[in-house]
PANU-267933 format. One record per residue: y, z, x of N, C-alpha, C, O in turn. Coordinates in nm, 2 decimals, always signed. Example, Ala and Ser with C-alpha at 12.3 -4.5 7.8 and 13.67 -1.06 7.14 Angstrom:
// PANU-267933
(rec (-0.57 +0.78 +1.32) (-0.45 +0.78 +1.23) (-0.33 +0.78 +1.32) (-0.33 +0.85 +1.42))
(rec (-0.22 +0.71 +1.28) (-0.11 +0.71 +1.37) (+0.00 +0.79 +1.29) (+0.11 +0.80 +1.34))
END
This chain:
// PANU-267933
(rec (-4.98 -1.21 +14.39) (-4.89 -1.11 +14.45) (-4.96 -0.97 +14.43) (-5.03 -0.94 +14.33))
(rec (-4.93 -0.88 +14.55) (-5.01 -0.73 +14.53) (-4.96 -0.64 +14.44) (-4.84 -0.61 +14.47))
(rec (-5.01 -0.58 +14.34) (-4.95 -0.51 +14.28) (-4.90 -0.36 +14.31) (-4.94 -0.28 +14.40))
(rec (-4.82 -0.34 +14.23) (-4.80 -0.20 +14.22) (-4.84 -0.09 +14.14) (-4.74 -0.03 +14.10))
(rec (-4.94 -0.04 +14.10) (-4.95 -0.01 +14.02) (-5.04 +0.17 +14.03) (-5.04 +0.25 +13.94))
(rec (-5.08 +0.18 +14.15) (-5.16 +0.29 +14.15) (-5.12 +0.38 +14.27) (-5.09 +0.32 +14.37))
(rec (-5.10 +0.54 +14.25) (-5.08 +0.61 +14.35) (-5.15 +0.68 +14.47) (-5.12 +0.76 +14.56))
(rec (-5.31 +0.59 +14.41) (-5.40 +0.65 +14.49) (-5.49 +0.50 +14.57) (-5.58 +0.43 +14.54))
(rec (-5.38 +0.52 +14.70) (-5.43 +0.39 +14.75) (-5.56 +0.41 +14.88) (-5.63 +0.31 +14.91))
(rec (-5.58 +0.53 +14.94) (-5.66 +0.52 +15.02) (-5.80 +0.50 +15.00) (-5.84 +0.41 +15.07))
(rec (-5.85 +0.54 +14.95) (-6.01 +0.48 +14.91) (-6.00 +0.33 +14.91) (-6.06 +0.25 +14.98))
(rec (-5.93 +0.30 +14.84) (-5.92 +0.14 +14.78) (-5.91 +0.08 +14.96) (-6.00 +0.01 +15.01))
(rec (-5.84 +0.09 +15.00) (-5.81 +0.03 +15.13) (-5.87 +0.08 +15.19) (-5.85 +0.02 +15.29))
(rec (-5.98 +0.20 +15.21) (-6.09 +0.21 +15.32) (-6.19 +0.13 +15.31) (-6.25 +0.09 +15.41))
(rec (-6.22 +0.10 +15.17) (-6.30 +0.02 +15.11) (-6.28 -0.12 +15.16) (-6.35 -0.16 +15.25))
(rec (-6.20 -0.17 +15.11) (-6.14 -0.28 +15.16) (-6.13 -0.34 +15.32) (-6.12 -0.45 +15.36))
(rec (-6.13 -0.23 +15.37) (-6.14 -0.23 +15.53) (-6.30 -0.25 +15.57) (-6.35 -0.34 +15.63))
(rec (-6.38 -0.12 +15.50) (-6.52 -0.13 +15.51) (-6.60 -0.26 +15.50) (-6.67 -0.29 +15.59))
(rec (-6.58 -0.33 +15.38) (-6.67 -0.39 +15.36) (-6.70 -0.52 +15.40) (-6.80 -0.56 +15.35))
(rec (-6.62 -0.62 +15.51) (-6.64 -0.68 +15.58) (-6.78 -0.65 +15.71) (-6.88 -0.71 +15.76))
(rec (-6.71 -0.50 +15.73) (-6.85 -0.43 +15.85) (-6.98 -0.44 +15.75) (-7.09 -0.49 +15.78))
(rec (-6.94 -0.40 +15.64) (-7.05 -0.36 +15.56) (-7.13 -0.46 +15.54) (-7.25 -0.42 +15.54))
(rec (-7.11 -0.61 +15.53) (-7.11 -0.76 +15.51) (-7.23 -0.80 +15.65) (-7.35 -0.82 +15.66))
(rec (-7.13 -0.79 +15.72) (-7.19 -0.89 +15.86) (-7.36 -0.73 +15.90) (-7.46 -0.74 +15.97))
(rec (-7.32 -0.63 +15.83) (-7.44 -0.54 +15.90) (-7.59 -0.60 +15.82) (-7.70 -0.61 +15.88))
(rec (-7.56 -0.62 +15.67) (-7.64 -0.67 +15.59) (-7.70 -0.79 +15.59) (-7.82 -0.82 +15.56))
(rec (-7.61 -0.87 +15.62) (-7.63 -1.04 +15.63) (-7.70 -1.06 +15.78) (-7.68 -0.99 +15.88))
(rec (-7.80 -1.19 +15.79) (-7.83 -1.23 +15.85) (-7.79 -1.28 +15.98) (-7.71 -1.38 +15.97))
(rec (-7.82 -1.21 +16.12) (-7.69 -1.28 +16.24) (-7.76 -1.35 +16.34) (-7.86 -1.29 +16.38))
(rec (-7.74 -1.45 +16.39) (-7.80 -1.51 +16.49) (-7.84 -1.34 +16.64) (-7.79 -1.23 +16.67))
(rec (-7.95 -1.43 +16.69) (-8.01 -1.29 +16.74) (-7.93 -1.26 +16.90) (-7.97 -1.16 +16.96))
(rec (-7.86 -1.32 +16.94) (-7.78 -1.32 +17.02) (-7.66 -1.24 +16.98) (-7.59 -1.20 +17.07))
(rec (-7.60 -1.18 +16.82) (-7.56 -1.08 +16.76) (-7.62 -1.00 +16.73) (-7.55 -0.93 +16.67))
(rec (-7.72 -0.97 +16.72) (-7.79 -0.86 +16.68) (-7.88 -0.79 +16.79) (-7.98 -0.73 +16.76))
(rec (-7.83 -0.83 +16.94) (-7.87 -0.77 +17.05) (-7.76 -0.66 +17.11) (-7.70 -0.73 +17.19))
(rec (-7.72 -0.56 +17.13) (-7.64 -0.49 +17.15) (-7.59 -0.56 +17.26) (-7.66 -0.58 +17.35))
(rec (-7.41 -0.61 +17.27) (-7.42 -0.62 +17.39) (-7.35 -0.51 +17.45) (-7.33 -0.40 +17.41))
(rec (-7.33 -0.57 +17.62) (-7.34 -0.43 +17.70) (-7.17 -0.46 +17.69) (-7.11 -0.57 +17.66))
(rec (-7.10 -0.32 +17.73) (-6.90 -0.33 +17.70) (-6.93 -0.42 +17.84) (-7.03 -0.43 +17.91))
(rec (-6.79 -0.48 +17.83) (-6.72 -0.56 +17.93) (-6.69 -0.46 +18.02) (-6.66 -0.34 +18.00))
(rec (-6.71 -0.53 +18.15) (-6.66 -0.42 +18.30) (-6.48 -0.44 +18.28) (-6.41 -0.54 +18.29))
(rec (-6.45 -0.30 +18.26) (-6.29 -0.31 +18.25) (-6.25 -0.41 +18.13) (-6.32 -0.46 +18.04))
(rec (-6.09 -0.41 +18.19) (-6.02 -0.48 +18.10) (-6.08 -0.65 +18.05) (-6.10 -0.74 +18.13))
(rec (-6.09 -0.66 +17.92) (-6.10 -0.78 +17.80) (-5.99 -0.88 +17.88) (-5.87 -0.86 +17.88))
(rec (-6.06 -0.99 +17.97) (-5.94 -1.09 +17.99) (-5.88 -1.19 +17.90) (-5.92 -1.19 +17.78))
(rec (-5.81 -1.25 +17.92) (-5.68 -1.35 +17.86) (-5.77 -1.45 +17.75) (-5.73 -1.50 +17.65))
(rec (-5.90 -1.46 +17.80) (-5.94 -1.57 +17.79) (-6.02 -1.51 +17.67) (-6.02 -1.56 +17.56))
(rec (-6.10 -1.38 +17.69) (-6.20 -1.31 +17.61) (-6.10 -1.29 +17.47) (-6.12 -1.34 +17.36))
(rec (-5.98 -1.20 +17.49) (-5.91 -1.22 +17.38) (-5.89 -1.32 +17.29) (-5.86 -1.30 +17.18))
(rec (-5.90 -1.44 +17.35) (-5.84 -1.55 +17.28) (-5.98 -1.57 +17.19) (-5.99 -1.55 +17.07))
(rec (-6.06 -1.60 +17.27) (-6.18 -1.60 +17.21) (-6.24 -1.53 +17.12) (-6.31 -1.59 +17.04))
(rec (-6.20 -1.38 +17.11) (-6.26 -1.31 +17.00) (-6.11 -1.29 +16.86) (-6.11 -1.23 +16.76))
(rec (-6.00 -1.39 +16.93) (-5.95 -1.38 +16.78) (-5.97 -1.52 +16.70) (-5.92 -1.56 +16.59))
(rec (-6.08 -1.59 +16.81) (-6.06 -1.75 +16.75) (-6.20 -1.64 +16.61) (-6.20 -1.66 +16.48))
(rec (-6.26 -1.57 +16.68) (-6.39 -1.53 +16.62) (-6.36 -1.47 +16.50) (-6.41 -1.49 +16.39))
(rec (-6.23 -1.37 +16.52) (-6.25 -1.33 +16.38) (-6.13 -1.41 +16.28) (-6.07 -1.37 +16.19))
(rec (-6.13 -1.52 +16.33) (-6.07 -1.63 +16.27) (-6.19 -1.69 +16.18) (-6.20 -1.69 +16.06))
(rec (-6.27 -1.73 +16.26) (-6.40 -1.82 +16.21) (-6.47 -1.74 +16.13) (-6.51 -1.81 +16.03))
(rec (-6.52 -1.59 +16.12) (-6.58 -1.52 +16.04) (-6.54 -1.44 +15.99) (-6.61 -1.34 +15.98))
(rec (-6.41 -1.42 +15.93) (-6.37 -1.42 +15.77) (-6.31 -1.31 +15.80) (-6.25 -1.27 +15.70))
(rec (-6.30 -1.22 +15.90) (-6.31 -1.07 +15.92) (-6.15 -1.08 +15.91) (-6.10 -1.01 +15.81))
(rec (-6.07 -1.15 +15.99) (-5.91 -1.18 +15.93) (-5.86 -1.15 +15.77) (-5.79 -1.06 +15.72))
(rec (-5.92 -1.27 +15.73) (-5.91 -1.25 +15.57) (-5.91 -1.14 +15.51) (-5.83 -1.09 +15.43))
(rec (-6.03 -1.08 +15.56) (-6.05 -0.91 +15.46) (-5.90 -0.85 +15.46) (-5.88 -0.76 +15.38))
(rec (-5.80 -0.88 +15.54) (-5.72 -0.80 +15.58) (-5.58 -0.84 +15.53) (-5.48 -0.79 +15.59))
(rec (-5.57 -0.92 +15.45) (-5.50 -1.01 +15.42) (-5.42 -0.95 +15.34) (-5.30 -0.99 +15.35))
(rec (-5.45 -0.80 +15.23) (-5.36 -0.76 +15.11) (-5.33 -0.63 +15.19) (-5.22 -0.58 +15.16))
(rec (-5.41 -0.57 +15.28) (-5.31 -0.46 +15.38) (-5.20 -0.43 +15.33) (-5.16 -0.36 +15.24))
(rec (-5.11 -0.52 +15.45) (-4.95 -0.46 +15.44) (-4.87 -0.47 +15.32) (-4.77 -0.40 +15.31))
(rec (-4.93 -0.57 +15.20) (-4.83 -0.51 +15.08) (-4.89 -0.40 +15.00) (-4.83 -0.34 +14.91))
(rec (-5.07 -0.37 +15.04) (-5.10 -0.21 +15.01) (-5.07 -0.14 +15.08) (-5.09 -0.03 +15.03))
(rec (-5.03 -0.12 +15.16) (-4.94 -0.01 +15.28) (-4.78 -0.03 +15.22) (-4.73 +0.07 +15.19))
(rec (-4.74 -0.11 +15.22) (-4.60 -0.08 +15.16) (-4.60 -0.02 +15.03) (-4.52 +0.07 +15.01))
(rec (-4.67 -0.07 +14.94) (-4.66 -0.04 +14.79) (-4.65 +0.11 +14.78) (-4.58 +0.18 +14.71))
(rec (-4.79 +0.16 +14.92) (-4.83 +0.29 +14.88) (-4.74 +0.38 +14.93) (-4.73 +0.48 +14.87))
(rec (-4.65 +0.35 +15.07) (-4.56 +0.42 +15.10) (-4.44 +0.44 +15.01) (-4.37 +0.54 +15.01))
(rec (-4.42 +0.34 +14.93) (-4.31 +0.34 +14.78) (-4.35 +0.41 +14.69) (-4.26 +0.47 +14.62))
(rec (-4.46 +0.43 +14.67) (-4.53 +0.52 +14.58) (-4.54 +0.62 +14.57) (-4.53 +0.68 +14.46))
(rec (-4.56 +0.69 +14.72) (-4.55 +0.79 +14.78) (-4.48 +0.92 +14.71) (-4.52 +1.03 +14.68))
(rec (-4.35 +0.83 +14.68) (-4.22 +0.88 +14.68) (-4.15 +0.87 +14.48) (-4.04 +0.90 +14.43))
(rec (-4.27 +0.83 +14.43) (-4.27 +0.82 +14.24) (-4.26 +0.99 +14.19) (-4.17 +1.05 +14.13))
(rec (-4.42 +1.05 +14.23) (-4.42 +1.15 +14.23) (-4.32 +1.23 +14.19) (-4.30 +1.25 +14.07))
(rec (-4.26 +1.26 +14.27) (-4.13 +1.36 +14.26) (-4.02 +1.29 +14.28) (-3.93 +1.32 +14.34))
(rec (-4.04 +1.13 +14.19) (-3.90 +1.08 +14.16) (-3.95 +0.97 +14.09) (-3.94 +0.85 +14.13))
(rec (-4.02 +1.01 +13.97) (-4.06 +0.94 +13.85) (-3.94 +0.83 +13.82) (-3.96 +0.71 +13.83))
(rec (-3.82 +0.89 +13.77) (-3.71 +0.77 +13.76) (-3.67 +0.68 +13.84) (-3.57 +0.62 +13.81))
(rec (-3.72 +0.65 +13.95) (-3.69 +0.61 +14.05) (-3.82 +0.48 +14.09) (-3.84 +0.40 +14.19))
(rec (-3.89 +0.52 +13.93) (-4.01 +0.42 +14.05) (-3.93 +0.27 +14.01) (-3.94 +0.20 +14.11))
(rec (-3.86 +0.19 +13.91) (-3.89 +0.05 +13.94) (-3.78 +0.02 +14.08) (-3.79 -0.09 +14.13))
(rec (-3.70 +0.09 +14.12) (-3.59 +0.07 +14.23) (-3.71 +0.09 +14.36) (-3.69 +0.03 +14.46))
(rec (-3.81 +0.15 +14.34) (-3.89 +0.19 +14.47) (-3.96 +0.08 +14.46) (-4.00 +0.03 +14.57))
(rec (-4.00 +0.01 +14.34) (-4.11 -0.11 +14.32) (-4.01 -0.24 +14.38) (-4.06 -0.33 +14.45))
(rec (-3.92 -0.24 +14.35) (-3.81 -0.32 +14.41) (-3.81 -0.36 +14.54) (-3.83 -0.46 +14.59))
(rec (-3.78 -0.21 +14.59) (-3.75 -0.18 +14.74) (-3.87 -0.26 +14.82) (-3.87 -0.35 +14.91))
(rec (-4.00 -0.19 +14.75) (-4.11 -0.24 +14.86) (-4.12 -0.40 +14.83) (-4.11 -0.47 +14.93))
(rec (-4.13 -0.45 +14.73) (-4.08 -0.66 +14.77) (-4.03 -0.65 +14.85) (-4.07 -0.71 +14.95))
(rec (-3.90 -0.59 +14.86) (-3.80 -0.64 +14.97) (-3.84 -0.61 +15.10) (-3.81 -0.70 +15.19))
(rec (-3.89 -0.52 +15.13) (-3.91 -0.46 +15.25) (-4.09 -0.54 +15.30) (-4.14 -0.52 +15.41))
(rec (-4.16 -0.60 +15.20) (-4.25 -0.67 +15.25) (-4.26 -0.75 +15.34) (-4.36 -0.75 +15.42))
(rec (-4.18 -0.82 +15.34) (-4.18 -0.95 +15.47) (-4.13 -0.89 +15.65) (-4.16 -0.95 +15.75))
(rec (-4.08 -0.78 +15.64) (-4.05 -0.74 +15.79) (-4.21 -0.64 +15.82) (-4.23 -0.59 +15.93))
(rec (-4.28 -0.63 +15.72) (-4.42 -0.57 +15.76) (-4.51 -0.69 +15.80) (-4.58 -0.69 +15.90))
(rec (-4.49 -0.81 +15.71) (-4.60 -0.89 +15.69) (-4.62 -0.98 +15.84) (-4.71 -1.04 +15.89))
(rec (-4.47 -0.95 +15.88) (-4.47 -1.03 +16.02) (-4.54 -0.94 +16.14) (-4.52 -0.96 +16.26))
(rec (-4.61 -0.85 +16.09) (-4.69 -0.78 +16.17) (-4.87 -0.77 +16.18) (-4.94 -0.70 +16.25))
(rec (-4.91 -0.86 +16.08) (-4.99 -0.93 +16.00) (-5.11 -0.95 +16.16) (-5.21 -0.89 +16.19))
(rec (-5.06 -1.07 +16.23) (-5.10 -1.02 +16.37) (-5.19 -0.97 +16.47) (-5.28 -1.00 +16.55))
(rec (-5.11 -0.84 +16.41) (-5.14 -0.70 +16.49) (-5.24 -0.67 +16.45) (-5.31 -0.62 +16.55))
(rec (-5.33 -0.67 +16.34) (-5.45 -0.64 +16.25) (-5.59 -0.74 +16.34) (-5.70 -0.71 +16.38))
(rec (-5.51 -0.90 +16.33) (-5.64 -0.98 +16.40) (-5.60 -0.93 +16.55) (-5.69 -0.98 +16.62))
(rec (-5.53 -0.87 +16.63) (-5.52 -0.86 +16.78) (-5.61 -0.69 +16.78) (-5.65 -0.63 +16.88))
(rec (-5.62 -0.65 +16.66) (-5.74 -0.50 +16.67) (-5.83 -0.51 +16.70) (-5.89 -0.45 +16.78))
(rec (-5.87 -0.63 +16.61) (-6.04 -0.65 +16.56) (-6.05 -0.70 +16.68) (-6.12 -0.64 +16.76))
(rec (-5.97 -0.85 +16.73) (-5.96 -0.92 +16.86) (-6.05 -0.82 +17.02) (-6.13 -0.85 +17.11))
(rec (-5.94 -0.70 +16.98) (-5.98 -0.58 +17.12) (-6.12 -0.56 +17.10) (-6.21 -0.56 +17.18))
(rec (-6.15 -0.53 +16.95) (-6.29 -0.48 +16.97) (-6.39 -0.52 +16.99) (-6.49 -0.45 +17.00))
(rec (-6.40 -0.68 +17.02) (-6.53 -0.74 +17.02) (-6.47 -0.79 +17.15) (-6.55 -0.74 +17.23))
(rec (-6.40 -0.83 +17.20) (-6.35 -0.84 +17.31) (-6.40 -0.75 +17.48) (-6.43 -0.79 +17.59))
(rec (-6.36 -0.61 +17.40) (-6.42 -0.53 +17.46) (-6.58 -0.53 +17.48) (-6.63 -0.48 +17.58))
(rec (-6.64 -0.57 +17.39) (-6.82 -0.58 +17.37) (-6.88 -0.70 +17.41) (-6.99 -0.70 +17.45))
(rec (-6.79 -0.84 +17.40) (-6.88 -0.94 +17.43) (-6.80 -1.01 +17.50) (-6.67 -1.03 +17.50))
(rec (-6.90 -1.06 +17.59) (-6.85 -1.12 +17.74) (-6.82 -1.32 +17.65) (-6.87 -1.37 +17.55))
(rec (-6.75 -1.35 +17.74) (-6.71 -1.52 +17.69) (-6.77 -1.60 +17.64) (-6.74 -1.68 +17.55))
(rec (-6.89 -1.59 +17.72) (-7.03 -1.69 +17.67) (-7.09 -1.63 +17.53) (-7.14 -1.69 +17.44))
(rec (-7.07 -1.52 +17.56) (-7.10 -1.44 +17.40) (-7.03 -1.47 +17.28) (-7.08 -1.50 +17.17))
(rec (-6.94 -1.46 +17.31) (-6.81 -1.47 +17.21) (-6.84 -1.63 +17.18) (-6.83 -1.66 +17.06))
(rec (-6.85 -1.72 +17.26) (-6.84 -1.86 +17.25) (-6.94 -1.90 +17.13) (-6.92 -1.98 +17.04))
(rec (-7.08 -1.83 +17.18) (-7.20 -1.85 +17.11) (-7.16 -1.78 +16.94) (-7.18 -1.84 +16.83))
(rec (-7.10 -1.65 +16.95) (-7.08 -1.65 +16.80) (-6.96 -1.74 +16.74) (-6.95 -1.76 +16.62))
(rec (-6.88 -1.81 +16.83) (-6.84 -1.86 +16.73) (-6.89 -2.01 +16.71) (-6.86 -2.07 +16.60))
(rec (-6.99 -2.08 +16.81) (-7.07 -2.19 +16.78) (-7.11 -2.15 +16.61) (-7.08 -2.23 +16.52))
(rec (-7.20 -2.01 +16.60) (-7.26 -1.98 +16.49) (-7.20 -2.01 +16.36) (-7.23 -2.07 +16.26))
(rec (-7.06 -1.91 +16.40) (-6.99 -1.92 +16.25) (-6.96 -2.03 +16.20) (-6.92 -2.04 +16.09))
(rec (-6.97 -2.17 +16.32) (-6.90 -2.27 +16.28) (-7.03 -2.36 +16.23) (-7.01 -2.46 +16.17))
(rec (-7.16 -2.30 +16.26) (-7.29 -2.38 +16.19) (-7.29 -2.38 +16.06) (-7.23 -2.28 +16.01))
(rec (-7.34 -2.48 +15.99) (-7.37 -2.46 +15.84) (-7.36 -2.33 +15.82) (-7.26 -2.27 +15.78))
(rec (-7.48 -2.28 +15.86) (-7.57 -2.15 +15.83) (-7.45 -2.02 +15.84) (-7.44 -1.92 +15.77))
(rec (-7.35 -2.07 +15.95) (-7.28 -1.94 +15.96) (-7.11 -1.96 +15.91) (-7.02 -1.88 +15.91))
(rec (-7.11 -2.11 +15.84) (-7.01 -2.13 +15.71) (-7.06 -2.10 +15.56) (-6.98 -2.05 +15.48))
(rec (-7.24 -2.13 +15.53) (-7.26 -2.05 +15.43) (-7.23 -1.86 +15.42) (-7.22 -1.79 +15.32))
(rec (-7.23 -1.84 +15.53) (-7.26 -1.68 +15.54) (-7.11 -1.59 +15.51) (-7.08 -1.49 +15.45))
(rec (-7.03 -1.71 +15.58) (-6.86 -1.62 +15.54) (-6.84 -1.69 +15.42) (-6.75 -1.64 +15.34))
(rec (-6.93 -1.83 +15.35) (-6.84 -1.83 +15.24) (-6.94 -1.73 +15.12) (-6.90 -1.74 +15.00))
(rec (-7.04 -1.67 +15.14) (-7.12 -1.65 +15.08) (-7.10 -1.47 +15.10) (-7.13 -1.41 +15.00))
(rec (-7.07 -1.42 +15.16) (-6.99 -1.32 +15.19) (-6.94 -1.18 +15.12) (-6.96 -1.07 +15.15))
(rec (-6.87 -1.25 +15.01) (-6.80 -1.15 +14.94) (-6.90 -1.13 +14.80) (-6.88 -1.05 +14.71))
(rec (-6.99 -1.22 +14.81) (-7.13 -1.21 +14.69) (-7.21 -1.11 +14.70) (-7.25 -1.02 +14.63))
(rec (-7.24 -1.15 +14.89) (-7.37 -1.05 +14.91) (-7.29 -0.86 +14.92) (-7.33 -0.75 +14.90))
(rec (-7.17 -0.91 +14.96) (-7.11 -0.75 +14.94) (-7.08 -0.66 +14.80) (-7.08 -0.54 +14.77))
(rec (-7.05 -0.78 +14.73) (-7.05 -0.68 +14.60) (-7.16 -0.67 +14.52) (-7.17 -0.60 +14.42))
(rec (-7.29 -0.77 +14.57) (-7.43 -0.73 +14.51) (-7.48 -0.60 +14.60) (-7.59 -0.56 +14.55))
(rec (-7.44 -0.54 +14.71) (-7.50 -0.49 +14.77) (-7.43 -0.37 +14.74) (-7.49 -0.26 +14.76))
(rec (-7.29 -0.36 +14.70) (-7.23 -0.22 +14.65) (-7.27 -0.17 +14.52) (-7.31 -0.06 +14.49))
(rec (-7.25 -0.27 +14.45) (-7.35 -0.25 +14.30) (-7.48 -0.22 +14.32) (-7.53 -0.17 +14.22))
(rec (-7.57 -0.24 +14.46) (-7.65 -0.19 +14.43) (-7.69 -0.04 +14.46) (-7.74 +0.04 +14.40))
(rec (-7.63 -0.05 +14.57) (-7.64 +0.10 +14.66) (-7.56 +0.21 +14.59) (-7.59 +0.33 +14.62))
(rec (-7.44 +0.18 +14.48) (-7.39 +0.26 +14.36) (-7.50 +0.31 +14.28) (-7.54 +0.42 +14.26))
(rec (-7.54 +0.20 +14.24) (-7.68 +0.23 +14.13) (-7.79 +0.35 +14.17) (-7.84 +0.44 +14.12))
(rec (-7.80 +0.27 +14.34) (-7.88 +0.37 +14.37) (-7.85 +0.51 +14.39) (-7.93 +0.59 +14.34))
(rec (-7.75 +0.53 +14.45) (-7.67 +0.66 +14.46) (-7.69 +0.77 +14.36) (-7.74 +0.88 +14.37))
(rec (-7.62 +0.67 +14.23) (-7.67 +0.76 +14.11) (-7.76 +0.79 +14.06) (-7.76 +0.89 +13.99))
(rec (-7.94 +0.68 +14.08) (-8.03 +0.78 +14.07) (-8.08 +0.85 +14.17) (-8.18 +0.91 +14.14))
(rec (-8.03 +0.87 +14.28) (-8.05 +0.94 +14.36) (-8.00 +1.09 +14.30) (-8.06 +1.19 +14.26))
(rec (-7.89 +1.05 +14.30) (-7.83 +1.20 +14.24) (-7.86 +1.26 +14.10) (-7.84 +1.37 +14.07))
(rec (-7.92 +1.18 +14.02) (-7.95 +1.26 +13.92) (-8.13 +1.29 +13.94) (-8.17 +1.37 +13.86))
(rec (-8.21 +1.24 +14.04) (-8.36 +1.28 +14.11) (-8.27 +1.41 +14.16) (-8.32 +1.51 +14.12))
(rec (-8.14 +1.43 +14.24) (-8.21 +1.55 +14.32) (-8.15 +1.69 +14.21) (-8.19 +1.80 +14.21))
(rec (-8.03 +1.62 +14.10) (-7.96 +1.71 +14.03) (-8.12 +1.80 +13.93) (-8.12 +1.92 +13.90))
(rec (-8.23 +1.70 +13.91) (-8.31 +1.76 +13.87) (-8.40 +1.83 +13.93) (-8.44 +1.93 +13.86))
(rec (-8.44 +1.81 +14.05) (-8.48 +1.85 +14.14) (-8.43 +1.98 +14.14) (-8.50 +2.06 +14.09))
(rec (-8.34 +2.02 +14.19) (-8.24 +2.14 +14.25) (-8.29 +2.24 +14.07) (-8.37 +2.33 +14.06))
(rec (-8.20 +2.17 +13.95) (-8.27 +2.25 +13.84) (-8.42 +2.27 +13.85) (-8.46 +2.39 +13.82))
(rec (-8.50 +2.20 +13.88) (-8.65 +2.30 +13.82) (-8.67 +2.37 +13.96) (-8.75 +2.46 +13.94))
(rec (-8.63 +2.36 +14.08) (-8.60 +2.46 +14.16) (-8.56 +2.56 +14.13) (-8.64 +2.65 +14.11))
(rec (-8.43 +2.58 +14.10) (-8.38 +2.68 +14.03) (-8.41 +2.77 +13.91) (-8.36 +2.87 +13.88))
(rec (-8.51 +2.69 +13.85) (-8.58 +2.75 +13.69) (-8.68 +2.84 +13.81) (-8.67 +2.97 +13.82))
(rec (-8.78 +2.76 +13.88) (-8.87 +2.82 +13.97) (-8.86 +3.00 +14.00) (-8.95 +3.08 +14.00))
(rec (-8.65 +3.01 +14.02) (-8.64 +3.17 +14.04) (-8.58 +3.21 +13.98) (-8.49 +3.28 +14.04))
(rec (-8.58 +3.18 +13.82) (-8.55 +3.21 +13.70) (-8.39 +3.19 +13.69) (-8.31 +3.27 +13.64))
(rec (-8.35 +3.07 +13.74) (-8.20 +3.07 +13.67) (-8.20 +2.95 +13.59) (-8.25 +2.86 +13.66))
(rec (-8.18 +2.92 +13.48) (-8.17 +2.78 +13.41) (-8.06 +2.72 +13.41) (-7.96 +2.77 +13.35))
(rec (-8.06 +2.61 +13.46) (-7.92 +2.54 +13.51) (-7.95 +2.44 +13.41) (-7.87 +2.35 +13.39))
END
């Protein structure tokens, strides 16, 4: 069950949103994905839709999205602690109750992603990625997935921070250069 427990939900859930993109940009894609395709002429038909929600059915991108609406509810409950501290376990209450008329909107999240590749890849396209996801290679990849993303956040964290302590030093002996010592 999603907890309640923090008032600061947006990072967490950009994150959370990010890192499936973050995933499939890093990981290995059959090269039929990794050719830009060209947008669809006009409107994504009946058939294209169906197709890119079977897609992000097959490659995991659904799933990422799974704890959303009871982090969107919690956080709109939360909202409201702040300046009504006594009030938070009735607000922690409220949002259980009020979870299931969100969750039936659940949906609406795979019919987004659905538009967006929809809009980018034509049928035979779409067909072909989802042949992939359904290959070994492209069942090891969604189930292997959430490994390569948090070795790859851990790493790019790490790097971050020597990055920033290279230029924090940097900037100081710069700065010594025209006599200020930082």
């Amino acid at each position: 069950m999603p907890h309640f427990s923090s008032g600061r939900l947006g990072p967490r859930l950009l994150l959370a949103a990010a890192l499936p993109f973050l995933a499939a940009t890093l990981a290995a894609a059959p090269a039929a994905l990794a050719q830009q395709a060209a947008p669809a002429a006009g409107k994504p038909t009946a058939a294209q839709l169906q197709l890119a929600r079977d897609l992000v059915m097959v490659n995991g991108e659904a799933r990422a999205f799974d704890g959303v609406i009871p982090n969107i509810v919690d956080g709109a409950a939360l909202s409201f602690v702040q300046t009504n501290p006594d009030l938070a376990r009735q607000l922690r209450d409220v949002a259980i109750l009020v979870r299931p008329e969100f969750e039936k909107r659940q949906s609406e999240v795979i019919d987004i992603l659905a538009s967006a590749y929809a809009s980018r890849f034509s049928e035979a396209e779409l067909k072909e990625a989802i042949a992939f996801y359904r290959s070994s290679t492209g069942i090891k990849l969604v189930q292997d997935r959430p490994v390569i993303v948090q070795e790859a956040v851990q790493g790019i964290q790490a790097w971050g921070a020597q990055m920033n302590a290279l230029a924090v030093e940097r900037v100081r002996a710069e700065m010594k250069k025209r006599g200020a010592d930082l």
